[in-house]
C-alpha positions in Angstrom: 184.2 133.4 235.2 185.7 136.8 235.0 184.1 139.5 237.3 182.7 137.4 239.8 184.0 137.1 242.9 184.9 134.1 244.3 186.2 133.5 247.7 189.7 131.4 247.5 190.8 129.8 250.7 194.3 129.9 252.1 196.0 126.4 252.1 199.0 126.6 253.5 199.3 126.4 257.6 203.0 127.0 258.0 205.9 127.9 256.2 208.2 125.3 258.1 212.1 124.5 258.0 213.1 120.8 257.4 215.8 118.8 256.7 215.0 117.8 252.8 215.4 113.5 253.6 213.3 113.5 256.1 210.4 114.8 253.7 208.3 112.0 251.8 209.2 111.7 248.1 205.1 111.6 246.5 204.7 108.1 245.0 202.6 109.8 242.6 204.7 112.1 241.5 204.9 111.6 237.8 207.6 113.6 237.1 211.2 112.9 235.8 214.2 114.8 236.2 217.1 114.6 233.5 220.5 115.3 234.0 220.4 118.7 232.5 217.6 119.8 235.1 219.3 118.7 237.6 222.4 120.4 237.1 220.8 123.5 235.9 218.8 123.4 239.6 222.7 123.0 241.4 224.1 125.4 239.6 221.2 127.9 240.4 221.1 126.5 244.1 224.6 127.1 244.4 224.9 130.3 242.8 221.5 131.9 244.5 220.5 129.5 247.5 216.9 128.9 248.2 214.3 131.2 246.9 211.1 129.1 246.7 209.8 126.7 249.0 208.7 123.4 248.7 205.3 122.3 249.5 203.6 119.3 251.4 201.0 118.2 253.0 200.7 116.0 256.9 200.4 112.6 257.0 200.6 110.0 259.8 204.1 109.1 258.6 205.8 112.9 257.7 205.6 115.4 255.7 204.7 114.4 251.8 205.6 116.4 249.3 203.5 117.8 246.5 206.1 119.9 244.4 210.0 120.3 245.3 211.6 116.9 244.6 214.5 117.1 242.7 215.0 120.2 245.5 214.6 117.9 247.8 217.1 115.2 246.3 219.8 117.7 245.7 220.3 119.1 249.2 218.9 115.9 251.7 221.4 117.3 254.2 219.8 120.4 254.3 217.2 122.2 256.2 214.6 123.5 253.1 211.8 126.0 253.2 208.2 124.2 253.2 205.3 125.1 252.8 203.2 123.2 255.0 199.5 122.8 253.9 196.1 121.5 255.2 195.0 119.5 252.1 193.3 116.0 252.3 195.7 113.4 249.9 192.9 114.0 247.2 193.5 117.6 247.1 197.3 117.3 247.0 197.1 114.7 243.7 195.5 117.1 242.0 197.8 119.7 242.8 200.2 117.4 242.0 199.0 116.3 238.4 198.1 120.0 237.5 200.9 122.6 239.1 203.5 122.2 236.1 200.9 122.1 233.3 199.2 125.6 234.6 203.1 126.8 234.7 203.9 126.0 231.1 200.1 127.5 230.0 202.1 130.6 230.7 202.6 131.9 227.1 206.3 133.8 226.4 206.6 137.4 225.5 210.0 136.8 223.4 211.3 140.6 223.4 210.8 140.6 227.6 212.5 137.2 227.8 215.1 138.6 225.6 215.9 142.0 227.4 216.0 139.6 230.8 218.5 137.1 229.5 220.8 140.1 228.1 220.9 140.9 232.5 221.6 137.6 233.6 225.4 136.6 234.3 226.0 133.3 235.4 229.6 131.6 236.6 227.8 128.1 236.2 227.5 126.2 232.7 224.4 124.1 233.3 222.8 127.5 234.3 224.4 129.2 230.9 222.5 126.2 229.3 219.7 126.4 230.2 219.2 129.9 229.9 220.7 129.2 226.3 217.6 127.1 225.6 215.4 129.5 227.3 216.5 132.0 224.4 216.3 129.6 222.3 212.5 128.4 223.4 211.8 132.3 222.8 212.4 131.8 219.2 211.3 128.2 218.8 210.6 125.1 220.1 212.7 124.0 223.3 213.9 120.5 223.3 212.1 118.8 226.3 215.6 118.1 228.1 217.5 121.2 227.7 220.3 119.7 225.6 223.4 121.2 225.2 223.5 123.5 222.7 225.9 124.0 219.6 228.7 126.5 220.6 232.1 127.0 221.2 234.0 127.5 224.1 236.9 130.0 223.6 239.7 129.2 225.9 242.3 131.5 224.9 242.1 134.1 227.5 243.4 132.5 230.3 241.2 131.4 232.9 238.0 133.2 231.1 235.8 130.9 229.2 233.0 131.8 226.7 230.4 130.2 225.3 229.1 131.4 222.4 225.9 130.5 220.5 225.2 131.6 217.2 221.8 130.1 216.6 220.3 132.0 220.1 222.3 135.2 219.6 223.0 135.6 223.3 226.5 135.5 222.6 226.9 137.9 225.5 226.3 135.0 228.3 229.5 134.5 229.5 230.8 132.5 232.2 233.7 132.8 234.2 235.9 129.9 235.5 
C-alpha cells in the first residue's frame, strides 16, 4: 500500500565475475530468444560492452541463473558481471516468472522516447532495428520479434549507408559502415 513503510531486504550477496559457460542455464526459464534479439543484444554488447549484470542464485552444482541468458549464450568465453544472491530455488522461480512482465508494466511516454531516439547513433543495424521498432512501439503496437522494418538503404555515398524509415519518422538513425 502506498505510505506504509515496509522493510525490503537486500538479496544479493555479491556482485561476482564469471566466465558466462560455467553459469547454469535455468531449466525453467520460459523465455525465447529470436534472432532479432539476439543480434540486437551483439550489436549493443559490441558497441557498449557490459552494463548490467546478470543474476543467480547458489546451488550445489554452480551458479544458476535467474535473468541474463541470452547474455550468457552470447559471450560463454567471457568473464560476465553477476549478481550473486541468497534466494532459496522457490524465490528465484518467481523472480524468474515475474521480472520481464513487471518490465513491460512499465507504460511509454512517446514524446521522451522520441527526444531519446533522435540522440542515439548506432554503427550496428540490428541495434538501428531495434531502436526503429522501439519508435515504432511509441506510436503503436510493436511486433513481438522486432522485425525488420520497411526502409531503404541508400548506398550511394560511398561507404555511408542509411536507413531510412518513413512509417517511424526517425529517418535521422543512421549507420555507418
Amino acid at each position: 500500500m502506498k505510505g506504509d513503510t515496509v522493510e525490503i531486504r537486500d538479496r544479493i550477496k555479491e556482485l561476482r565475475k564469471v566466465r558466462a559457460s560455467e553459469l547454469l542455464p535455468n531449466p525453467k526459464n520460459w523465455r525465447k530468444h529470436p534472432d532479432a534479439q539476439a543480434n540486437a543484444l551483439r550489436g549493443t554488447l559490441s558497441e557498449i560492452g557490459y552494463a548490467d549484470a546478470l543474476i543467480a542464485y547458489e546451488t550445489p552444482n554452480g551458479l544458476m541463473l535467474i535473468d541474463g541468458h541470452l547474455r550468457a549464450e552470447t559471450t560463454p568465453d567471457q568473464e560476465v558481471p553477476v549478481l550473486v544472491t541468497d534466494l532459496t530455488e522457490d524465490e528465484a522461480d518467481t523472480l524468474l516468472a515475474t521480472l520481464d512482465p513487471l518490465a513491460t508494466m512499465a507504460l511509454r511516454d512517446a514524446d521522451k522516447l522520441n527526444q531519446l531516439l533522435e540522440t542515439i547513433q548506432t554503427d550496428n543495424l540490428a541495434v538501428l532495428e531495434l531502436l526503429n521498432a522501439i519508435g515504432d512501439d511509441a506510436l503503436g503496437k510493436l511486433n513481438e520479434d522486432f522485425p525488420s522494418l520497411p526502409g531503404e538503404i541508400d548506398e550511394s555515398v560511398g561507404d555511408h549507408i542509411e536507413l531510412c524509415i518513413c512509417e517511424c519518422g526517425h529517418e535521422h538513425h543512421k549507420t555507418k559502415k
